[in-house]
C-alpha positions as CSV (number, residue, x, y, z in Angstrom):
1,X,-92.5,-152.9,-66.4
2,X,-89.1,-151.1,-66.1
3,X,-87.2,-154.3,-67.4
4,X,-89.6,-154.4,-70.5
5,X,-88.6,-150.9,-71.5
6,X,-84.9,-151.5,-70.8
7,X,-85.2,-154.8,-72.7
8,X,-87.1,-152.9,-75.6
9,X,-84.4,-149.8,-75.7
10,X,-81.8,-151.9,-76.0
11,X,-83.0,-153.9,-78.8
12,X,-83.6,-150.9,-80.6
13,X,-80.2,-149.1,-79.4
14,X,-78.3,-152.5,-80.3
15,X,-77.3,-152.3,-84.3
16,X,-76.4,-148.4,-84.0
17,X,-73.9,-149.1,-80.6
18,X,-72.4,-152.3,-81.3
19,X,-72.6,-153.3,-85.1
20,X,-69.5,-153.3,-86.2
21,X,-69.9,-151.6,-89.7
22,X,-68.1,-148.5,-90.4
23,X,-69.3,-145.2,-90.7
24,X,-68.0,-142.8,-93.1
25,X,-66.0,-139.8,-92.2
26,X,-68.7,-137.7,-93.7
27,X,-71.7,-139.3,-91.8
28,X,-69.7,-138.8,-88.5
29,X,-68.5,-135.3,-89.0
30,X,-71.9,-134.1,-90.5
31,X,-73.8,-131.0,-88.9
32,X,-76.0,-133.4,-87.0
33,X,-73.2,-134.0,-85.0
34,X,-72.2,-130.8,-84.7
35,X,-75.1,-129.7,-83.6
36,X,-75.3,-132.4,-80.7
37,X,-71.9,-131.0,-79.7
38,X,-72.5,-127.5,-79.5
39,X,-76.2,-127.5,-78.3
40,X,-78.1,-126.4,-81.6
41,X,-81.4,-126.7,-82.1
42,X,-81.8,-126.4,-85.7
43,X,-81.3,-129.9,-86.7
44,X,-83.1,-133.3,-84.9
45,X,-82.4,-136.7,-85.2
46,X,-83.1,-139.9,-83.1
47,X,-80.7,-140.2,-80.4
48,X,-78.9,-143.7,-81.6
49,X,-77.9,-142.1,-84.5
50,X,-76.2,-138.9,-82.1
51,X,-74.9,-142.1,-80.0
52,X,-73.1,-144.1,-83.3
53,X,-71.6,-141.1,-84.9
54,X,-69.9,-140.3,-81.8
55,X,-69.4,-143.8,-81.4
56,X,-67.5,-144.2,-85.0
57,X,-66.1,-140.2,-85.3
58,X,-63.0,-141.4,-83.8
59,X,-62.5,-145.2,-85.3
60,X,-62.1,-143.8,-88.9
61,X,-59.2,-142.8,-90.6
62,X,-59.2,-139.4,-91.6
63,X,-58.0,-138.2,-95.2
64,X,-57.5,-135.5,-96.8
65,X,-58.9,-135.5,-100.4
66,X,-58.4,-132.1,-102.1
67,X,-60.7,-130.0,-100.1
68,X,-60.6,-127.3,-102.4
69,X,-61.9,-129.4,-105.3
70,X,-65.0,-130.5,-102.9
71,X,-65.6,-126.7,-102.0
72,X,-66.0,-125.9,-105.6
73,X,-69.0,-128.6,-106.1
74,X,-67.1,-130.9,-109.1
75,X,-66.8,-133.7,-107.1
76,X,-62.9,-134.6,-107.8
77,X,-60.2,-134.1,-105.6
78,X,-57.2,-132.5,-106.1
79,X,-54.5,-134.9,-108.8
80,X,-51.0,-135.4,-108.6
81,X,-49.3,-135.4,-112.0
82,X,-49.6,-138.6,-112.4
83,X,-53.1,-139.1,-112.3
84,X,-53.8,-140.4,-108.7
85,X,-55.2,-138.9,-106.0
86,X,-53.5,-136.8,-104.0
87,X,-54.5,-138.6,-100.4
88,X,-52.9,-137.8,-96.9
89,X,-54.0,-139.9,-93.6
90,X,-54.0,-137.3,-90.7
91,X,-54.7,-140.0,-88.1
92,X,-56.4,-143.3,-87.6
93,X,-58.3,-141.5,-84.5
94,X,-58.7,-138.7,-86.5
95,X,-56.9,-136.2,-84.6
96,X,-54.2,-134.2,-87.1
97,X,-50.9,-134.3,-85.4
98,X,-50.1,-131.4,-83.1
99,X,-47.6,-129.0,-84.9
100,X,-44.7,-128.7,-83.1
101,X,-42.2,-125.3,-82.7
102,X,-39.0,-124.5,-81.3
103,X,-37.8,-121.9,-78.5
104,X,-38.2,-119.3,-81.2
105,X,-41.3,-119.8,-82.7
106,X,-39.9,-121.7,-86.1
107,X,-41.7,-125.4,-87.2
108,X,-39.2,-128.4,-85.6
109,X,-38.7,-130.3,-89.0
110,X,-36.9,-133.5,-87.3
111,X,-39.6,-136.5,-87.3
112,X,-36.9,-138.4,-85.5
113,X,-36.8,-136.7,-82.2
114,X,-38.4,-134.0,-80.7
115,X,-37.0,-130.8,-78.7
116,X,-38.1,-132.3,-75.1
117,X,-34.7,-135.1,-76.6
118,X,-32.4,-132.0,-77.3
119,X,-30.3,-131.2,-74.6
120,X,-26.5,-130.1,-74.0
121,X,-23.7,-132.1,-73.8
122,X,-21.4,-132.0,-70.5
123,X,-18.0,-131.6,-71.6
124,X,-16.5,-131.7,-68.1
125,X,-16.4,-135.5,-68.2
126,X,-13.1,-137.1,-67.8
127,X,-12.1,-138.6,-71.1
128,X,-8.8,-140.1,-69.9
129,X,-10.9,-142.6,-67.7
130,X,-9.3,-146.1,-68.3
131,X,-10.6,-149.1,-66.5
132,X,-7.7,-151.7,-65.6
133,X,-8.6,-155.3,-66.3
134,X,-7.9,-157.0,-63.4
135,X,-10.0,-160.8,-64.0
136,X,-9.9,-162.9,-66.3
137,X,-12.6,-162.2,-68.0
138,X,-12.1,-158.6,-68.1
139,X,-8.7,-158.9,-69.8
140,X,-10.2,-161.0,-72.5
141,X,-13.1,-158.1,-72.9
142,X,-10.5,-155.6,-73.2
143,X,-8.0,-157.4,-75.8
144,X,-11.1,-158.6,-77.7
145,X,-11.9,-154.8,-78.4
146,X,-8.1,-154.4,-79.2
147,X,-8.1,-157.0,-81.3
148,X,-11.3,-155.4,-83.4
149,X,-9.3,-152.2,-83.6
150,X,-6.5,-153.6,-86.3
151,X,-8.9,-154.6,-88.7
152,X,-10.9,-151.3,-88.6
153,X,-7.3,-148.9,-88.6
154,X,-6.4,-151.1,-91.5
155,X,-9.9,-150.9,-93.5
156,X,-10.3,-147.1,-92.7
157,X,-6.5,-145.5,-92.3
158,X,-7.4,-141.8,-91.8
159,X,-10.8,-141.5,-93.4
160,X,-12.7,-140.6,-89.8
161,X,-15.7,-139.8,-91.5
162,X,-16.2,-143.3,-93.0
163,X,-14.7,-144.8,-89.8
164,X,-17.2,-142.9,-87.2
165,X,-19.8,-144.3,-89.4
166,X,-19.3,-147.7,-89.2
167,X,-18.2,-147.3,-85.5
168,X,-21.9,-146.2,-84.9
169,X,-23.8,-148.8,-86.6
170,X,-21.8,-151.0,-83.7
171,X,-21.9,-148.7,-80.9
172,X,-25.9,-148.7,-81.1
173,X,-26.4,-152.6,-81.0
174,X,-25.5,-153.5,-77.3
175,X,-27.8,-151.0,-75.8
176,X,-30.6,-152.3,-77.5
177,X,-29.7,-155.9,-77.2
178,X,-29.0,-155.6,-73.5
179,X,-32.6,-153.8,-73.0
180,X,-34.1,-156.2,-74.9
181,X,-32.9,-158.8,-72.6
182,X,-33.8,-156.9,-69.7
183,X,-37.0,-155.8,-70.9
184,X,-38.2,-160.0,-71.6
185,X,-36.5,-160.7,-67.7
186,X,-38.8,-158.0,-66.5
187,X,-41.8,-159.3,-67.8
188,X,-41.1,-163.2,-67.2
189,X,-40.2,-162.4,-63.1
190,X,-43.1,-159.4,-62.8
191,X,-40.8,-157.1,-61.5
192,X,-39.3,-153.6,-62.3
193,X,-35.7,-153.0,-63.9
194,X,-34.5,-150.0,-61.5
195,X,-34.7,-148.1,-64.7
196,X,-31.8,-150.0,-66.5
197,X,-34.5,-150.7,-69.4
198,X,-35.0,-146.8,-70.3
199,X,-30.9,-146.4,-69.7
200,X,-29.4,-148.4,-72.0
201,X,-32.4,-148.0,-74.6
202,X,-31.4,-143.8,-74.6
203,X,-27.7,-144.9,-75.3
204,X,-29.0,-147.0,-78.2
205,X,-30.6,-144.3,-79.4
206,X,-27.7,-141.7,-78.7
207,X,-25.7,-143.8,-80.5
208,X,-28.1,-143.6,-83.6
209,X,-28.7,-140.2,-83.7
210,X,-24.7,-140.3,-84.4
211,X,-25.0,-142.0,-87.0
212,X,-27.9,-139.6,-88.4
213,X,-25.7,-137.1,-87.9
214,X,-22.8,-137.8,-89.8
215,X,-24.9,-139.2,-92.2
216,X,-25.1,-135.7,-93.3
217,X,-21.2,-134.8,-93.3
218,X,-20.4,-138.0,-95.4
219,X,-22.2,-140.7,-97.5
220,X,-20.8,-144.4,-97.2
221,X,-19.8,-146.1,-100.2
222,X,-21.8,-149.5,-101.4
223,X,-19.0,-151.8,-100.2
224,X,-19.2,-149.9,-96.9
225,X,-23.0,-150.5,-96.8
226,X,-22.1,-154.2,-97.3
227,X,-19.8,-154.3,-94.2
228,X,-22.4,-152.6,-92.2
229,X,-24.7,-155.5,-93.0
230,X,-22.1,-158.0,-92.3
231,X,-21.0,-156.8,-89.2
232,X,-24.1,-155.9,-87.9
233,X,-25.2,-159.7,-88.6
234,X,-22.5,-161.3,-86.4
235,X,-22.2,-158.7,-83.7
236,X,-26.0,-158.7,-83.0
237,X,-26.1,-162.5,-82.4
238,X,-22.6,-162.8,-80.7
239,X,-23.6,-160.1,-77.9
240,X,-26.6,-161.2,-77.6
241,X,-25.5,-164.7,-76.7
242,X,-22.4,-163.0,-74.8
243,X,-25.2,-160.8,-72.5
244,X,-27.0,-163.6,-72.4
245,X,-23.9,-165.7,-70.9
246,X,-22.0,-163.0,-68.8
247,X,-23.6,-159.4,-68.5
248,X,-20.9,-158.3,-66.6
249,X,-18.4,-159.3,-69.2
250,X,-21.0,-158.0,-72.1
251,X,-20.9,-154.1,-70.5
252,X,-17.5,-154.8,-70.0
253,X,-16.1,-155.0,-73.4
254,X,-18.9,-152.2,-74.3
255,X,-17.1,-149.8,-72.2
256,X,-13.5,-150.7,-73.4
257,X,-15.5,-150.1,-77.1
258,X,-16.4,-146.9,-75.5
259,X,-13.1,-146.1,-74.3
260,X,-11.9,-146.7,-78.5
261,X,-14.7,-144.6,-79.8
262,X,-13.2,-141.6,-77.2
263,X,-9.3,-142.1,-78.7
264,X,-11.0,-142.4,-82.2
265,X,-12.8,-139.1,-82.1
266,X,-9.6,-137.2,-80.2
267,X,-7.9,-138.5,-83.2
268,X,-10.8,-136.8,-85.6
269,X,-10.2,-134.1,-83.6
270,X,-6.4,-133.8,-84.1
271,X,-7.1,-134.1,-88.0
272,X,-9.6,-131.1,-88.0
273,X,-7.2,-129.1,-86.1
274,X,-4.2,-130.1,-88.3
275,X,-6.3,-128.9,-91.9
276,X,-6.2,-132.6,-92.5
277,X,-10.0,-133.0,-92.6
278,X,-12.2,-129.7,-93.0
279,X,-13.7,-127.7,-90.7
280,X,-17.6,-127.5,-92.5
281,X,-20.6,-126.3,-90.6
282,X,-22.1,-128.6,-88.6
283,X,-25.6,-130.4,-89.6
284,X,-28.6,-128.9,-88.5
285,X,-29.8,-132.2,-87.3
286,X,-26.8,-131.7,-84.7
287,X,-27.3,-128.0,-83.9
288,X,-31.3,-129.1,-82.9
289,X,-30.0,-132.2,-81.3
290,X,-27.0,-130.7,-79.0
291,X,-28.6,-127.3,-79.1
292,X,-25.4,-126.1,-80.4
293,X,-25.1,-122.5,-81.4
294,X,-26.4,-121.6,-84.7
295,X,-22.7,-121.2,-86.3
296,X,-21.1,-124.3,-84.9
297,X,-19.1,-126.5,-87.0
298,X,-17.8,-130.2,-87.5
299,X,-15.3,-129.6,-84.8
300,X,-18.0,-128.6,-82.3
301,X,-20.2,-131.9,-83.3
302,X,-17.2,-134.5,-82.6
303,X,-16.5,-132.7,-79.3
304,X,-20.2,-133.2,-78.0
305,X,-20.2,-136.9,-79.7
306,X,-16.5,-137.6,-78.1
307,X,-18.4,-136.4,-74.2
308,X,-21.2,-139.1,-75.4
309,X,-19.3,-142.0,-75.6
310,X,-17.0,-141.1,-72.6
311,X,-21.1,-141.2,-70.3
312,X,-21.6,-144.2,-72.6
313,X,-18.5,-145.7,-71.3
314,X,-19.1,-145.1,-67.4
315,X,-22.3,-146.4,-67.5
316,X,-21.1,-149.6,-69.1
317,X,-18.2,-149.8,-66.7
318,X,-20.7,-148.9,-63.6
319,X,-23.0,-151.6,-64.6
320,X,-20.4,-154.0,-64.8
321,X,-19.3,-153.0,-61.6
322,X,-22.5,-153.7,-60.0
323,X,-22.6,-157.3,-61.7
324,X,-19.3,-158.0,-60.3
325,X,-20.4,-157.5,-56.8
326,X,-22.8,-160.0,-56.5
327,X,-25.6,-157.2,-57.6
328,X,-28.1,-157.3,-60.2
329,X,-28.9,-153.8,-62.3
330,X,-32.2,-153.4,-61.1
331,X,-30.9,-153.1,-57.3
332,X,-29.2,-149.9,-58.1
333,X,-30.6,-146.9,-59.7
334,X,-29.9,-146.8,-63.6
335,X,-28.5,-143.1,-64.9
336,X,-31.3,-142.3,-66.2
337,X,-30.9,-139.0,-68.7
338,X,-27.2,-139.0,-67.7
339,X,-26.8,-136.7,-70.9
């Protein structure tokens, strides 16, 4: 007897719980759901249809069509000048984003990061830190990055703004190639990374925000663009293959590229001071970013990008460390938030 009625609810249950037909936003935000949410009594209907509007309310995307238009009963939404629809997608669970503020109240305008990624930079770092090659292999790192350097003092002379540019569409490739790698290892042997993964993914994406940065103090010219393009082409594939080869030899030569970027930006530095370059307020983007005081300028932004690659360049060195004693990364703990 009881299986007959389970059997017979079911069947009638079964096209409102698992059909796979959309309902509109309408139908799933109507009053009779409301009413099931809330406990009133005013409206009834059958309990499938309570069951498939919940079901569907959060499977639908959710637009915004000119509600003002719909309020005044013409049926039109709102037009752009052009003639279309003026649309916007809040969510495809229908949930509009939360809005997000900063310590003082005012809307954080930076889709790109949020203010839990802000933080301040430690200064105190040693920035005359040199590691001496000693192998092989580690003096062929070191006069492979010395080597780059003549080409680069030759294409950009002086011009520090153009030069940190293209120095940080490099900076941010072995980070991400070398988590990449790691992040594939980790999955094919079922095992953790000791937190390297999440290390060297934040330096790839300090690196970027860099290049964001002094994106806003300079714009780079279309033969620049090129380059970037260019360089970015051959210097993905070759340290990828190089990682792939010889980690230790790949965070190697990324922290004698590190130990460049620091002598490039004490050279920025020395031109700011000298009048050479000027002294203009810093970016917003950085003054978020570093939480930097409100009137900080250029010089205070390549001070807190100089202590960035200096951490970039001990982590590099401290993971090659750990490669050349026999270790792998994932036995030692990664510096994770090192910033």
């Amino acid at each position: 007897m009881n299986s007959r009625i389970a059997g017979s609810m079911l069947r009638q249950l079964e096209p409102h719980l698992f059909s796979m037909a959309a309902i509109s936003r309408s139908a799933a935000t109507s009053g009779t759901v409301h009413s099931l949410l809330v406990g009133s009594t005013g409206t009834r209907a059958a309990p499938a249809t309570w069951l498939a509007s919940v079901r569907f309310a959060g499977t639908v995307p959710e637009t915004v069509e000119g509600s003002e238009a719909a309020k005044k009963g013409d049926g039109t939404a709102n037009c752009s000048a052009g003639g279309k629809k003026d649309k916007m997608l809040v969510s495809y669970w229908g949930m509009a984003p939360a809005k997000v503020v900063k310590e003082d109240g005012t809307e954080w305008k930076w889709p790109c990061f949020k203010p839990w990624d802000s933080y301040t930079s430690n200064q105190s770092i040693d920035l005359r830190k040199h590691h001496v090659p000693m192998t092989w292999g580690e003096k062929l790192a070191y006069w492979t990055v010395k080597a780059l350097r003549v080409p680069t003092d030759i294409f950009f002379q002086r011009r520090y703004g153009y030069r940190v540019m293209m120095l940080e569409t490099v900076a941010a490739v072995p980070g991400m190639v070398a988590g990449m790698v790691l992040h594939l290892r980790s999955l094919r042997r079922f095992e953790h990374s000791g937190g390297w993964i999440k290390a060297l993914l934040e330096e790839a994406e300090n690196e970027r925000m860099h290049l964001m940065t002094f994106m806003e103090v300079t714009q780079p010219r279309w033969y620049e663009r090129a380059l970037v393009f260019a360089v970015q082409g051959v210097f993905f594939n070759a340290y990828f293959l190089a990682y792939i080869l010889s980690p230790k030899l790949a965070h190697r030569m990324v922290g004698y590229l590190e130990e460049e970027a620091v002598h490039s930006y004490t050279e920025f530095l020395r031109d700011i001071d000298a009048g050479k370059i000027e002294n203009v307020p810093a970016p917003a983007i950085a003054i978020d970013y570093w939480r930097l005081p409100p009137n900080a300028m250029l010089r205070d932004v390549v001070m807190v990008v100089r202590a960035d690659e200096a951490h970039h360049r001990d982590v590099n060195h401290f993971a090659s460390d750990i490669h050349f004693q026999g270790h792998e990364l994932k036995e030692l703990p990664a510096p994770v938030g090192y910033h």
